[in-house]
C-alpha positions in Angstrom: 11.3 -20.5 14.0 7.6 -21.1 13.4 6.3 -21.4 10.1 3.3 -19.4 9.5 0.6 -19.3 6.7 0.3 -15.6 5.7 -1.9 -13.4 3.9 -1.1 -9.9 2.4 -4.0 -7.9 1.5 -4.0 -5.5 -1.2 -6.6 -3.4 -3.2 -8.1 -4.7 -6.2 -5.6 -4.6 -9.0 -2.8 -4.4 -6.5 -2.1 -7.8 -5.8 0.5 -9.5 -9.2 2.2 -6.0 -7.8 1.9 -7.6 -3.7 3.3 -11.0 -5.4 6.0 -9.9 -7.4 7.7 -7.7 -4.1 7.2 -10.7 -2.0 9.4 -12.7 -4.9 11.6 -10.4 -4.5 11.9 -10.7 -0.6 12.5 -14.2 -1.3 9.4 -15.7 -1.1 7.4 -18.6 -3.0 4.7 -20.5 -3.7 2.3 -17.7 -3.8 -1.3 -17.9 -4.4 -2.7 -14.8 -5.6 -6.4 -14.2 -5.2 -8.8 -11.2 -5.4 -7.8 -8.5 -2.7 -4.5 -10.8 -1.4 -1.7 -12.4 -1.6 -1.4 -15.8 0.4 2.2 -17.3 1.3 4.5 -18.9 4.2 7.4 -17.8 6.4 8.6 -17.4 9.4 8.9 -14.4 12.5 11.7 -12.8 9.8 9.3 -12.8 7.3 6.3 -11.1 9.2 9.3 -8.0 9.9 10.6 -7.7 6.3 6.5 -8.2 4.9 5.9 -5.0 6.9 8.7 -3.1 6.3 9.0 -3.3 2.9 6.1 -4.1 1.0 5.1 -1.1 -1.2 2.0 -1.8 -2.5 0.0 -4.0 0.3 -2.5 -2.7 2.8 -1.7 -4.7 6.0 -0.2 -8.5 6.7 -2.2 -11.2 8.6 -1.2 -14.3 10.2 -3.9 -16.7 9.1 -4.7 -18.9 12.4 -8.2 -20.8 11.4 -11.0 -21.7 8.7 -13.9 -23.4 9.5 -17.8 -24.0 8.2 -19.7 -21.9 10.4 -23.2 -21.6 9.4 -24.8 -21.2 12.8 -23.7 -19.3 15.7 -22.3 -22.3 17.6 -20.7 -23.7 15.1 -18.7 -20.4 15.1 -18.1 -20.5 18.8 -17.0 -24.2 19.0 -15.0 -22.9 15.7 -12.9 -20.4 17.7 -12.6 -22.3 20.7 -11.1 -25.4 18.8 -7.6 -23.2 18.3 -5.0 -23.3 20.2 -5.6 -19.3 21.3 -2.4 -19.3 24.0 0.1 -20.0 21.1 -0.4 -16.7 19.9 -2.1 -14.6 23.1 0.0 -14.3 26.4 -2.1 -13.8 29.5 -2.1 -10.0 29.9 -2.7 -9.6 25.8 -5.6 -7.4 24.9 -7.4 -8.3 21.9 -10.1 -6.8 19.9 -12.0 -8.4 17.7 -13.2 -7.2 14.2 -15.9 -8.5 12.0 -16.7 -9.2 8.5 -19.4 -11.0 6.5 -20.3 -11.2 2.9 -22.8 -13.6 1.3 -23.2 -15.5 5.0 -25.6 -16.7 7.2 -24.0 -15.3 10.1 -24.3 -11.6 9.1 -24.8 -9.7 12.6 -21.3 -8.4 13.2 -21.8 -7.6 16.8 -22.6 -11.4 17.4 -20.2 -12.5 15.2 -17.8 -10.4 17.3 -18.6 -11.2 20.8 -19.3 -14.2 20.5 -15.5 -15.0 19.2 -14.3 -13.0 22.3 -16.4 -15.6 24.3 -14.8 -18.4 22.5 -11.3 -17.3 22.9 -11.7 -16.3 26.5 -13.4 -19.6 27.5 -10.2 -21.5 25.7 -7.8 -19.1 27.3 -9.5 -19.9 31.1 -8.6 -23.7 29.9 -5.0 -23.1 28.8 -4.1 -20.4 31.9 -6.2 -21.7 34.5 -7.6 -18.3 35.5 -11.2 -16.9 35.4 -10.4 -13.3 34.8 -7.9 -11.2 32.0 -6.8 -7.7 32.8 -6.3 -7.6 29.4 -3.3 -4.7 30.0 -0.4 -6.2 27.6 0.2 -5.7 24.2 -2.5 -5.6 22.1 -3.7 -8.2 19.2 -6.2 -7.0 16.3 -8.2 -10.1 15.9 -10.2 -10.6 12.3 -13.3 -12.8 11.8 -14.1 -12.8 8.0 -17.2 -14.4 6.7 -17.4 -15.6 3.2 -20.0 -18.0 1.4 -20.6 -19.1 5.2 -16.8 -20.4 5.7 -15.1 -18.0 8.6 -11.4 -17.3 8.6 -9.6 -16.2 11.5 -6.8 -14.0 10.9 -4.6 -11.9 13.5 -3.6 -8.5 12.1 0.3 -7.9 12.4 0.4 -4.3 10.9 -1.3 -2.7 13.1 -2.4 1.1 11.0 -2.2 0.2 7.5 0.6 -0.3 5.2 0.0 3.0 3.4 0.5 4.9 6.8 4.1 5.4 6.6 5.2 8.0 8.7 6.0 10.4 6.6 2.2 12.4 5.6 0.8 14.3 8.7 -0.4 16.8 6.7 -2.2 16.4 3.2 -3.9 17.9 0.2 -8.0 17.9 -0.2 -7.8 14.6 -2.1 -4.6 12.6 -1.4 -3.4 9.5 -3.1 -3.1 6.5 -1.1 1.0 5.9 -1.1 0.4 2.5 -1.5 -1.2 3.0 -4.7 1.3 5.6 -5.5 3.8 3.4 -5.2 1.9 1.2 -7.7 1.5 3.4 -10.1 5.7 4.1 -10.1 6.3 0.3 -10.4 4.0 0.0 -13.1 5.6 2.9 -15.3 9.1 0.9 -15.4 10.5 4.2 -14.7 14.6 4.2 -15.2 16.0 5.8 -12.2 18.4 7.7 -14.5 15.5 9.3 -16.2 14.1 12.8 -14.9 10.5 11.7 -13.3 8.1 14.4 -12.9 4.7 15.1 -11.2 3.0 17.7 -12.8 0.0 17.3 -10.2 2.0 16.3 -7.0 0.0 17.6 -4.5 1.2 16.6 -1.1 4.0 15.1 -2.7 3.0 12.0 -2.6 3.8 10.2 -6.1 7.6 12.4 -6.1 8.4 11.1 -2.4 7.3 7.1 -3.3 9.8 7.2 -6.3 12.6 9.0 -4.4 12.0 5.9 -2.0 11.7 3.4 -4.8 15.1 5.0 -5.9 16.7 5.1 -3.1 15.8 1.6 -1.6 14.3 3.1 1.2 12.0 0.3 3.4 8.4 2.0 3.1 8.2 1.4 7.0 11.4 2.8 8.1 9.9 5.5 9.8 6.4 3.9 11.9 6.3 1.2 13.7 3.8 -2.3 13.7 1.6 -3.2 16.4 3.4 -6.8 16.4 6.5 -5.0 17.3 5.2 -5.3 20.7 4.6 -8.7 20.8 7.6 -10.1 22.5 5.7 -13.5 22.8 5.9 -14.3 19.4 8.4 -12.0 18.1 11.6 -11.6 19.3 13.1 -7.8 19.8 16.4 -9.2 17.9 14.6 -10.1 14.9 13.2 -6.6 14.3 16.8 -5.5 14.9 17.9 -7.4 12.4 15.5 -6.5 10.0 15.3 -3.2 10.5 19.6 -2.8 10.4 19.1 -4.9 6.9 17.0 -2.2 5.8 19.1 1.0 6.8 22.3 -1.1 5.0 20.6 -1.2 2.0 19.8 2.0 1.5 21.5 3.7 -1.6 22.7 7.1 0.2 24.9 7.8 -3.1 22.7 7.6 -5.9 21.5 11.2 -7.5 18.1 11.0 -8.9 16.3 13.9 -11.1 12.2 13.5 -9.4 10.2 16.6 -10.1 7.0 17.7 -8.4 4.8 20.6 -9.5 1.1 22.0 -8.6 -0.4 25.3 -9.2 -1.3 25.8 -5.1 1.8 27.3 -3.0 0.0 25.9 0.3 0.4 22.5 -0.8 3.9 22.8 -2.0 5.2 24.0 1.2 3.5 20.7 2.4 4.9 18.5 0.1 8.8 19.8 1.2 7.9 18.9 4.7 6.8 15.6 4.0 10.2 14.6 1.7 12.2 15.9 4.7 10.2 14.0 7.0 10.4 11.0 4.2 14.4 11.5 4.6 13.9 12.1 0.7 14.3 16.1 0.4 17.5 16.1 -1.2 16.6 14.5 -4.4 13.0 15.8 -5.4 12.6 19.6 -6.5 9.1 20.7 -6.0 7.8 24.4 -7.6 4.6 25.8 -8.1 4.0 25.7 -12.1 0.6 25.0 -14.0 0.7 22.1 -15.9 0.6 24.1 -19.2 4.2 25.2 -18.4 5.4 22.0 -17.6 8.5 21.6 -20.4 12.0 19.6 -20.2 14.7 19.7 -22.7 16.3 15.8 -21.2 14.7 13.3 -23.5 13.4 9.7 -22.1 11.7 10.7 -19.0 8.7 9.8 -17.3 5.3 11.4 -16.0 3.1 9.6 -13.4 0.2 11.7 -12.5 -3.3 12.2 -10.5 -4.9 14.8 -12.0 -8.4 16.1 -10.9 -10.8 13.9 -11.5 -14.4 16.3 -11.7 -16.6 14.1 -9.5 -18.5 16.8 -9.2 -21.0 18.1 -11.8 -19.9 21.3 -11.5 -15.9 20.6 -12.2 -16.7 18.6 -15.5 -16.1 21.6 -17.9 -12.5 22.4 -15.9 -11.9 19.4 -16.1 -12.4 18.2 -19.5 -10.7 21.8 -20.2 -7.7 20.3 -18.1 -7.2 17.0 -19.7 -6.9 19.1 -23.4 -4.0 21.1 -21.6 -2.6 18.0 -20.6 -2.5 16.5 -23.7 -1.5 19.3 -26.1 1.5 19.9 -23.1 2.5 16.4 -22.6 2.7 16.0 -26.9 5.7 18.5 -27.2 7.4 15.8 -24.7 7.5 13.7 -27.8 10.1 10.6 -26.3 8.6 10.8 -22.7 6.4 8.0 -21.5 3.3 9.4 -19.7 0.7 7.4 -17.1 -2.0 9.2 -15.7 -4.7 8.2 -13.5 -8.0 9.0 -13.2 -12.0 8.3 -13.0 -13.1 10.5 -15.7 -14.4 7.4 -18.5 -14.0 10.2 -21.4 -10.0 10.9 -20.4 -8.7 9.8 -23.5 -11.1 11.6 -25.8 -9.9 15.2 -24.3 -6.4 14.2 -24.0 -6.8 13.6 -27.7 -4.5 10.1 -27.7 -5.7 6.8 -27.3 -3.7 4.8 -24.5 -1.0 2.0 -25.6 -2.5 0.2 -22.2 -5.3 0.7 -19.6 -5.4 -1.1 -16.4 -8.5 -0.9 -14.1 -7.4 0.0 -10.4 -8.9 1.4 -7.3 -8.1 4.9 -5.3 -10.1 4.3 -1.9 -13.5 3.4 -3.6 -13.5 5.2 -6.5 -13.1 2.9 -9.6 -10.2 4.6 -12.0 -7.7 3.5 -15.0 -4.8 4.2 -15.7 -3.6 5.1 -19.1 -0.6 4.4 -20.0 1.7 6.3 -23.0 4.6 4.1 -23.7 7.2 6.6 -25.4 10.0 5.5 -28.0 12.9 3.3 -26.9 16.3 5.6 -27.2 18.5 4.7 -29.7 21.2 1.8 -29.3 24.0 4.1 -29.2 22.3 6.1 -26.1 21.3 2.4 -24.3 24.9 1.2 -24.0 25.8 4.3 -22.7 23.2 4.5 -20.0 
């Protein structure tokens, strides 16, 4: 099998997260930079990189880097690579742009004149003068950085956070990407209740019952380089993907809770966990957050409340976050992590965070505060 030079991207925040999984899939020598995760493996890898990282956005195959300062020395660039290890004659290929502190900044030159480059080597290494272009189609990424371009071929296809599972969702959904995130980072002990008081859609309640479970995030969609025969062979997806369902804990009983004062979205949130596979351990109910209460001790809260972007929803908001904290404080030995852009959080909550970690929901810069609650006593430890 070929060994490739990967990169999985994440949002910023997201990537120790990224490198951590992919240790966990076996991988090493990692180099972890702002916005991804660079490492090695082979056609197995590329599979199990899709299908189960949590926390990524997509997975590239890195193919070139190269100076390009001026718009030939882009073309000559491209056309240097070895384009018909990767492309098969009928493969249709679009190709994306990016540039950032660069010389080369047009993106619609930057873009057709790589397609130039690659169908000019491609005439070389087929000996034909015209592509139909009606095969399997490869996402092709030109990104432009301090004037050195790297050429990457996109192997997810939609992003990572797609998972199948979410046709329909609330006004302001969470990414499940960073959902999942947010579970990981809680430590959260699978025989612990887990609650969302704010679950929306269900997203947060359906990442965890996944995380429980050992469910592959991409069990249920598929990858564009599913497709690609030429590279990837049918049997190795097969495998991957039969890996995957074995390792699924069926037998397990976990105690995930989501809650949200709208009925609409709740109804929502059961079809997704049965389209998630998930339904059977997550109980959803509509409840304000003021009525949330538990009488298991040692549990865990990950939430996204509202955030009040707007003007108008400050006072609510601020009004909401007092709830909160007056509520969550009668769950004395819970451990509570709650997410949000509001900067004064912690003020109306009326407890200061034991941690704070800076992260990203689409563009909106947030933190998440983290309540770290007691340790349960030795006695109760060796019996869990």
């Amino acid at each position: 099998m070929t060994n490739y030079e990967l990169i999985a991207t994440a949002a910023f925040g997201l990537e120790s997260l990224v490198a951590k999984e992919l240790k966990r899939l076996g991988y090493k020598d990692l180099k972890v930079e702002n916005g991804k995760v660079t490492y090695h493996g082979d056609e197995e890898c590329i599979c199990k990189s899709n299908l189960w990282l949590r926390c990524a956005d997509r997975v590239y195959i890195k193919l070139s880097e190269f100076k390009a300062t001026t718009f030939e020395e882009l073309f000559q660039g491209i056309k240097k690579f070895s384009w018909a290890d990767y492309l098969p004659e009928d493969a249709s290929f679009i190709v994306n742009a990016k540039s950032v502190k660069s010389q080369l900044f047009s993106l619609s030159d930057i873009q057709s004149i790589t397609k130039k480059a690659i169908v000019e080597k491609l005439k070389e290494a087929y000996s034909i003068d015209w592509f139909s272009e009606s095969g399997s189609q490869y996402p092709i990424v030109v990104s432009i950085l301090n004037d050195t371009a790297t050429v990457l071929l996109d192997t997810s296809g939609d992003a990572l956070h797609r998972r199948g599972y979410r046709e329909k969702g609330s006004a302001a959904p969470l990414k499940e990407t960073l959902a999942a995130a947010l579970i990981i980072l809680s430590n959260w002990r699978y025989d612990r209740n887990f609650i969302d008081p704010f679950c929306g859609s269900g997203t947060i309640p359906i990442e965890a019952a996944l995380i429980a479970r050992n469910i592959a995030p991409g069990l249920n969609r598929k990858f564009i380089c599913e497709d690609w025969d030429f590279i990837i062979s049918d049997l190795t997806w097969k495998k991957v993907r039969k890996d995957a369902y074995e390792a699924i804990m069926y037998d397990k009983e976990f105690n995930i809770f989501g809650y949200d004062i709208d009925d609409r979205v709740i109804e929502i949130a059961r079809e997704n966990a049965e389209k998630a596979g998930v339904d059977d351990c997550i109980h959803f109910q509509t409840q304000p957050v003021t009525a949330l209460s538990s009488k298991k001790h040692y549990g865990t809260i990950v939430c996204n409340p509202p955030y009040g972007e707007r003007l108008s929803e400050k006072r609510d908001v601020e009004l909401l976050y007092s709830d909160m904290g007056k509520t969550f404080k009668k769950l004395d030995t819970w451990s509570y992590f709650v997410i949000t852009s509001y900067e004064e959080f912690e003020k109306f909550f009326g407890k200061k965070s034991d941690k704070n970690r800076k992260l990203y929901n689409g563009r909106i810069q947030c933190y998440y505060y983290q309540y770290i609650g007691p340790k349960p006593p030795r006695r109760m430890n060796n019996a869990e």
